[in-house]
N, C-alpha and C positions, 0 to 999 in steps of 0.2 A: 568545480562541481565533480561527487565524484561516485559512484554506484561500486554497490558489491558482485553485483552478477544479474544475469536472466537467465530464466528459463521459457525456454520458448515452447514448449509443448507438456503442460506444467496436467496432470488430472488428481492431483491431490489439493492443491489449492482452494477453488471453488468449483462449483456447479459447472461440468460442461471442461469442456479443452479451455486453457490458460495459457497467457504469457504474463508467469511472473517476472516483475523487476523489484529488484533489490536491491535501496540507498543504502550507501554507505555511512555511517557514523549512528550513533545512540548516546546518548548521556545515562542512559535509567540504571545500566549495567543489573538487570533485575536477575535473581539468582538461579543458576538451571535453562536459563535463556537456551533458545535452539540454535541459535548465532551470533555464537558469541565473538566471532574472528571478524562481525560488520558493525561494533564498538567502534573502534579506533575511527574518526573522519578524516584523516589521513592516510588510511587503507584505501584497496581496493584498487578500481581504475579510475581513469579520467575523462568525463563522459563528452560524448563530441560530437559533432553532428552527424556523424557514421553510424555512432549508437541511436542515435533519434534516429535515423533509416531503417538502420536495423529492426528498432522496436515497432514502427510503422509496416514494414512488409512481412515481421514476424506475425503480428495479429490478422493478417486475412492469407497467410502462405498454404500452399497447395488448394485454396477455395474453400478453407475453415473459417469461417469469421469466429475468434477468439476472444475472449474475457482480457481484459488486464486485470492485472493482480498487481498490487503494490505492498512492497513488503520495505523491512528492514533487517537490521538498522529503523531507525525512525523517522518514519514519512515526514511526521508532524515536528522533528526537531527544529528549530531556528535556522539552524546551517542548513536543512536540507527543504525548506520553505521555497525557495525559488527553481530547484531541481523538479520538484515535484507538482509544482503548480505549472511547469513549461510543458512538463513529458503530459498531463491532462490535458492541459491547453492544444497542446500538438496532435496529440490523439482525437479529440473531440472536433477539430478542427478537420482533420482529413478523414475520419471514420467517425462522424457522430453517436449510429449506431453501435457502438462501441461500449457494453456496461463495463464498468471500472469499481472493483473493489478495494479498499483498504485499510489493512491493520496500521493500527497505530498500538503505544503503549499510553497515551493519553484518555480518558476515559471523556466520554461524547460532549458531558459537561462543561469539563473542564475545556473542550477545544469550541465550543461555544460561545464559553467569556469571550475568546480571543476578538480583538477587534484591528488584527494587521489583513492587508487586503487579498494576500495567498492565503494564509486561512479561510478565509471566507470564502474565496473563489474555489478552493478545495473543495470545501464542503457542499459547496453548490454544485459541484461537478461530478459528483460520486455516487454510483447509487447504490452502495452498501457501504459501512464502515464496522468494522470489528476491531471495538476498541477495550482498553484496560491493559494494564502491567500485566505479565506471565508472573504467579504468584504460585510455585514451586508445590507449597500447601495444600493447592486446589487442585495441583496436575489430574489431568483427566484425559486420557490420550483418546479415549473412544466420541470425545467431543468433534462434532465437525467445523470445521475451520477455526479451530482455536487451541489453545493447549491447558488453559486453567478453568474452572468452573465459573469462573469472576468475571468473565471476557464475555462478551456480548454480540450479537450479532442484529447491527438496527440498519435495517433499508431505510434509504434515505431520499425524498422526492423534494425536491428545491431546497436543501441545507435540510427540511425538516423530519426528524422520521414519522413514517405514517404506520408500523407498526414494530413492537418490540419482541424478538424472538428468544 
């Protein structure tokens, strides 16, 4: 398992102070990507239970209860399904109180088909998902928490969304 990085006191991410984290690997290679160097799933580090502490005491340090943010690389790739479904689990688990956002490059639909049991529990566990390819045509930088016009921003209450922004 392996992560490209965190940012532990992230305010460009979403709403509010962030600890983003960043899986390492993507298949999409979508063109104009903002990260392009967390492609490779052989990049990056090696995530260990140091790093789960870290992400654990980075989300309430100095008496901030903070967002997770999950980025990429791609939350929702194959390889990175059971990284991403522990660091949730783990979080929810000691900080339930804890919202959890995450892009994907998969669009809501499409990770809906899915019928493997970290997707599902993913998506159960998330309460925003901003999802779609970064689609270089649509770049729209003045967008909040997204980079293409195409990308979506759907809160989500038990897998399902209850409104579309």
């Amino acid at each position: 398992m392996r992560y490209a990085g965190i940012i532990y006191n992230d305010v460009t991410a979403a709403p509010g102070i962030c600890l983003s984290f960043f899986v390492q690997g993507c298949p999409k290679h979508c063109p104009g990507c903002h990260n392009p160097q967390t492609w490779d799933f052989d990049g990056g580090y090696e995530f260990t239970e140091g790093t789960m502490n870290s992400i654990l005491q980075g989300l309430t340090a100095n008496g901030i209860h903070r967002t997770l943010c999950i980025m990429g690389g791609e939350p929702m790739a194959e390889q990175n399904l059971f990284l991403t479904a522990m660091v949730i689990n783990e979080v929810k688990h000691s900080l339930p109180d804890t919202k959890i956002y995450l892009w994907s490059g998969y669009t809501y639909e499409e990770l809906t088909q899915r019928t493997d049991t970290h997707s599902i529990a993913i998506l159960n566990s998330i309460n925003c998902l901003i999802d779609g390819p970064f689609i270089q045509e649509e770049r729209d930088i003045t967008l909040p928490m997204r980079g293409s016009r195409n990308q979506r921003i759907i809160p989500l209450k038990e897998g399902k969304p209850y409104e579309t922004v």
